[in-house]
C-alpha positions, -999 to +999 in steps of 0.1 A: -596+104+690-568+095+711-549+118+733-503+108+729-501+129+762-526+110+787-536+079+767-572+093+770-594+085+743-630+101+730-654+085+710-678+101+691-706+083+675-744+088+667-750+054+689-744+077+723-766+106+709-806+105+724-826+123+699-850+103+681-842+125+652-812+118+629-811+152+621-805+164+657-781+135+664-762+144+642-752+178+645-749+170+687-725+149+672-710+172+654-707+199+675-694+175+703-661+171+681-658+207+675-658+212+712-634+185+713-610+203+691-616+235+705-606+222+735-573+212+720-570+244+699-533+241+700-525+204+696-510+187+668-535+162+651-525+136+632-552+117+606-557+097+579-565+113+547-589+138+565-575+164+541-600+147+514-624+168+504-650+139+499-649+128+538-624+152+556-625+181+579-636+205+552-666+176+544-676+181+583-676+215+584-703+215+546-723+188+568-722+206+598-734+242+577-760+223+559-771+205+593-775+239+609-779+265+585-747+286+595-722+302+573-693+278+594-687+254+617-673+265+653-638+258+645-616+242+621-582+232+628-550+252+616-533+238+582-498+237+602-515+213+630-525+191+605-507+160+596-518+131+575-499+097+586-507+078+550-484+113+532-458+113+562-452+067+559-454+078+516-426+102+524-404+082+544-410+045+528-420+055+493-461+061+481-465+027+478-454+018+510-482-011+508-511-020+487-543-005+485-563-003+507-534+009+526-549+010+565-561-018+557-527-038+545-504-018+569-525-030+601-523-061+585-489-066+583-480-052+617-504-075+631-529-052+646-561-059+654-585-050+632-620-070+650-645-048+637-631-033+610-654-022+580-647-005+551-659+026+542-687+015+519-700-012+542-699+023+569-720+044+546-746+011+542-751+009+580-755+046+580-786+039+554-800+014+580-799+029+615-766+002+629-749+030+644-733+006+671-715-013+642-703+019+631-687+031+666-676-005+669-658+000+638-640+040+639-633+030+675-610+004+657-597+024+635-589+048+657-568+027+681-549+011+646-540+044+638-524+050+671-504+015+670-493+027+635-481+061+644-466+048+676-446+018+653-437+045+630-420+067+660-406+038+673-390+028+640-405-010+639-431-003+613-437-030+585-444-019+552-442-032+515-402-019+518-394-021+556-391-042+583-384-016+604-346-008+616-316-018+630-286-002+649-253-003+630-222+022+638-243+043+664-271+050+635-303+031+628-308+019+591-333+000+574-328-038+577-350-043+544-326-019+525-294-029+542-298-067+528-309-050+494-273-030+496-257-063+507-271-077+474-260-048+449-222-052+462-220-085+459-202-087+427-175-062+438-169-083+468-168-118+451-136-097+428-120-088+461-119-120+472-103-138+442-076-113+448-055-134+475-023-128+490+001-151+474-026-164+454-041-185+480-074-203+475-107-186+479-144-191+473-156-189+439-190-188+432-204-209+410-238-217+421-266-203+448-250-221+476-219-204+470-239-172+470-257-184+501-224-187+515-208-151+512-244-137+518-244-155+549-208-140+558-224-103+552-255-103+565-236-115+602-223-078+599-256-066+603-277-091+622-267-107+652-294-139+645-290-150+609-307-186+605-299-206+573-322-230+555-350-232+576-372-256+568-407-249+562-441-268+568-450-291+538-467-272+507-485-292+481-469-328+494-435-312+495-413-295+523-396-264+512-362-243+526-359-201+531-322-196+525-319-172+552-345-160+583-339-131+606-362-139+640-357-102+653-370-088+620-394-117+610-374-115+574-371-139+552-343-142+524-350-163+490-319-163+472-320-170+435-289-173+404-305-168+366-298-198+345-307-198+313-331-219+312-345-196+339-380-167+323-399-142+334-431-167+340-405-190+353-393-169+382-429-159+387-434-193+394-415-197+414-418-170+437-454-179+434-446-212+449-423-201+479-446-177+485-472-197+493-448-219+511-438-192+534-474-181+541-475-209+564-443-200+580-453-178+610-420-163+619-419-138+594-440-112+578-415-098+549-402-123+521-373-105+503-362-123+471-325-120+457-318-125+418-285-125+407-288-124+370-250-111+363-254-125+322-283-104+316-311-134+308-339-121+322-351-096+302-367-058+310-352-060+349-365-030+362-403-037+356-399-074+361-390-066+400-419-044+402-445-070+386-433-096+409-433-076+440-470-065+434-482-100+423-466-116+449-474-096+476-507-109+496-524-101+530-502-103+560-470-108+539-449-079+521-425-095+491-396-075+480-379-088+450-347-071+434-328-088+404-290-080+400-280-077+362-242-055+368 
């Protein structure tokens, strides 16, 4: 557990108990993290999903009552000091913020260290065999993950499946992955403005994705200070590739894409498939957002075509956001 006050941290692990019997090490264990809590009776506690019933701090105290015989363990923390950081990132960025399994993904893609990481089953297997150590080795980790996350989530810089974290505009902070995805939905009424010129002086028409890429670039420098076009990428499959648009400050990447009708579903999947994988190799950037402007309406069924191509796309280390335009 770690201490936001001090910095302190405590470890508690069945490595550092003495007894030669697991029985007895593990209810010293035990009752050294009640003492722990009662020593902290009126302090906040943020976890991950230790309100499960299968492995939180109700499944302690049952262990702890089996262990020992009593009716109850020596405390349990108060309901209103309780707060789970997987529901609190669910309720700001959406429940599937990132894919499962979530800690996992989300230390992933904020580039925390995860050295000795195990997953719970792997845990519960060590348990069988006596390698406590690898166990400690691995909470510890945990532990100090979950304090980077909730420390990039206060700080508003965390990455998930929908954000990149923010951005200050106008004296507020917003959301730099959903201020390009605004950008993208007004597109249309601001290509109209701009064919309405004084005197009817010439304008740009778009007509193609570099036209697009043209009066995105224009809006996105409202935003972002650092907009790079068409940066190339290393070679993938014997061919070099170009992101449209990066954003260094944000690691962002924008793919910008106009339906055509000879342009599918499995088409566009392709495709994304293939910049994808491109852009796995690009190490400047940890969120891929593609645009789809698809103003005729030929791709059809929108709506859950953005959210199959967001989840297949998606891999380790690199969040995809797709969003197709059809009005």
């Amino acid at each position: 557990m770690a201490n936001l006050k001090n910095g302190t941290r405590e470890a508690f692990s069945l490595a550092d108990q003495t007894s030669d019997d697991l029985r007895e090490r593990e209810v010293s264990l035990l009752e050294q993290f009640y003492r722990y809590l009662i020593g902290h009776r009126d302090s906040a506690i943020v976890h991950w999903n230790m309100n499960s019933s299968t492995f939180g701090f109700s499944a302690l105290a049952r262990r702890y009552c089996f262990l020992t015989k009593k009716t109850q363990p020596p405390h349990q923390p108060s309901d209103h000091l309780l707060f789970d950081l997987d529901g609190i990132i669910g309720e700001v960025y959406g429940e599937q913020f990132v894919k499962h399994p979530k800690f996992y993904n989300l230390a992933s893609l904020n580039e925390i260290g995860l050295f000795s990481y195990l997953p719970g089953k792997e845990e519960a297997n060590l348990f069988k065999t006596g390698d406590f150590g690898a166990i400690s080795s691995s909470t510890t980790t945990k532990a100090r993950a979950h304090l980077d996350i909730l420390l990039a989530l206060i700080s508003g810089r965390l990455r998930t499946q929908t954000s990149a974290g923010s951005l200050e505009f106008a004296g507020q902070k917003i959301d730099a992955v959903s201020t390009i995805l605004t950008i993208g939905s007004r597109m249309r009424e601001t290509e109209r403005e701009l064919t309405r010129r004084h005197g009817g002086r010439p304008t740009l028409t778009i007509s193609d994705e570099y036209d697009v890429q043209d009066l995105l670039r224009g809006l996105l420098a409202l935003f972002f200070s650092d907009v790079r076009p068409e940066s190339w990428t290393p070679s993938h499959a014997g061919a070099g590739g170009r992101i449209d648009f990066l954003i260094p400050e944000f690691e962002l990447a924008i793919e910008i894409k106009k339906a055509r009708p000879s342009m599918s579903a499995k088409s566009l999947a392709d495709e994304l498939i293939v910049d994808r994988d491109r852009y796995k190799q690009e190490q400047r950037a940890k969120h891929l957002i593609c645009l789809v402007f698809d103003y005729e309406g030929i791709l059809q069924g929108p709506r859950g075509l953005e959210s199959d191509l967001t989840r297949d796309s998606t891999t380790e280390g690199l969040a995809v956001t797709v969003k197709i335009f059809d009005r």
